[in-house]
N, C-alpha and C positions, 0 to 999 in steps of 0.2 A: 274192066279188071277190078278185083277188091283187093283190099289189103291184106286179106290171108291167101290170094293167088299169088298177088306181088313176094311176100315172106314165102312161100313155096319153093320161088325161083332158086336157080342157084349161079351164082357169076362164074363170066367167063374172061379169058383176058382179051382185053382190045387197047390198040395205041396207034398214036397217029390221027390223021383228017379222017373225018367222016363217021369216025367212031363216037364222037360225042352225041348229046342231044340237044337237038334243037331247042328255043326257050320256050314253045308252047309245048311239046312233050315233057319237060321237064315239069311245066304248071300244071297238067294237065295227072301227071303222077304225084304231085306236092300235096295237090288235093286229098291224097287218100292216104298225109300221113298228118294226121291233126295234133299241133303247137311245132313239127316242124317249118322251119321257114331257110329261101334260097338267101344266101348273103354271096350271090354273084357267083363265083366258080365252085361254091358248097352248098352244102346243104345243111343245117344244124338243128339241135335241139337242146337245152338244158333240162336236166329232172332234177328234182328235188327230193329227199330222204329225209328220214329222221336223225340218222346219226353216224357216225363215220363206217363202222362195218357195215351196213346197211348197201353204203356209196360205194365200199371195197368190193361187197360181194357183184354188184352190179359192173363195176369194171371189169371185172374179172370177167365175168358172162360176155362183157362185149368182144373182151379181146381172145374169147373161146370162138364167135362168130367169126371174127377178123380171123384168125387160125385155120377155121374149116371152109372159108372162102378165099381167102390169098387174096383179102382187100381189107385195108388195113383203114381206120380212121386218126383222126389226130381227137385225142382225149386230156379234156382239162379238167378237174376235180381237188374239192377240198373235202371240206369236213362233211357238209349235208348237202351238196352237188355236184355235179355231173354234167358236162357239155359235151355231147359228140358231134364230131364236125366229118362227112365224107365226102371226099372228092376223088377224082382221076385226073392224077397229074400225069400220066402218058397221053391223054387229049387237052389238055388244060381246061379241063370243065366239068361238066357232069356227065357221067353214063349211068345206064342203066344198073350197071352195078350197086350205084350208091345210093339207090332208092333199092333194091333189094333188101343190101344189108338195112339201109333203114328203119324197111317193113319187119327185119326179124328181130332189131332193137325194139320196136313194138311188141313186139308177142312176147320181149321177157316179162312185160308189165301186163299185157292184156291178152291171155294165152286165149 
C-alpha cells in the first residue's frame, strides 16, 4: 500500500474486540506516514507554520476531513503549530481509520 492509496480510503465505523489493529499492522501502516509516530493508543503529529492564519487555515481543513469521515481527532494548536492526535476510542486503540484520516492530513501539505 502507498500513502496516496491509504489517503484514497474512506472510514468506516467499527467498535468493540477485534476491530482494532494489531501493533505490527499498525507499524507496518506508521511507516508510510513520515514524522508521524504511535504514542500507544494514538497516533500523532505536530506541524509547524509561519504564523497563526496559516495554523487556522490548517485546522480548519482538518476538521473539514474529520466532517466528511465521521472520525473526529483531538487537535492542539497555538500560534505557529499544530498537533493532531487520532485514535478510536470504540476499540481503545487504533484502526484503520486513524491512519486513513492521517494519510489525508498528509495530502493537505503534500497534494
Amino acid at each position: 500500500m502507498t500513502l496516496s492509496e491509504l489517503a484514497a480510503g474512506k472510514c468506516t465505523p467499527c467498535s468493540g474486540p477485534g476491530q482494532g489493529l494489531d501493533a505490527a499492522s499498525s507499524a507496518e501502516l506508521l511507516r508510510l506516514l513520515p514524522g508521524w509516530e504511535n504514542t500507544g493508543n494514538e497516533i500523532a503529529r505536530t506541524y509547524s507554520f509561519n504564523n497563526y492564519a496559516e495554523t487556522l487555515d490548517f485546522v480548519h481543513e482538518v476538521a473539514g476531513i474529520a466532517g466528511r469521515e465521521d472520525h473526529h481527532p483531538d487537535i492542539a494548536f497555538g500560534y505557529n503549530r499544530c498537533r493532531v492526535a487520532w485514535s478510536t476510542h470504540s476499540v481503545n486503540g487504533l484502526s484503520m481509520n486513524d491512519f486513513i484520516c492521517a494519510a489525508k492530513v498528509e495530502a493537505l501539505l503534500n497534494p
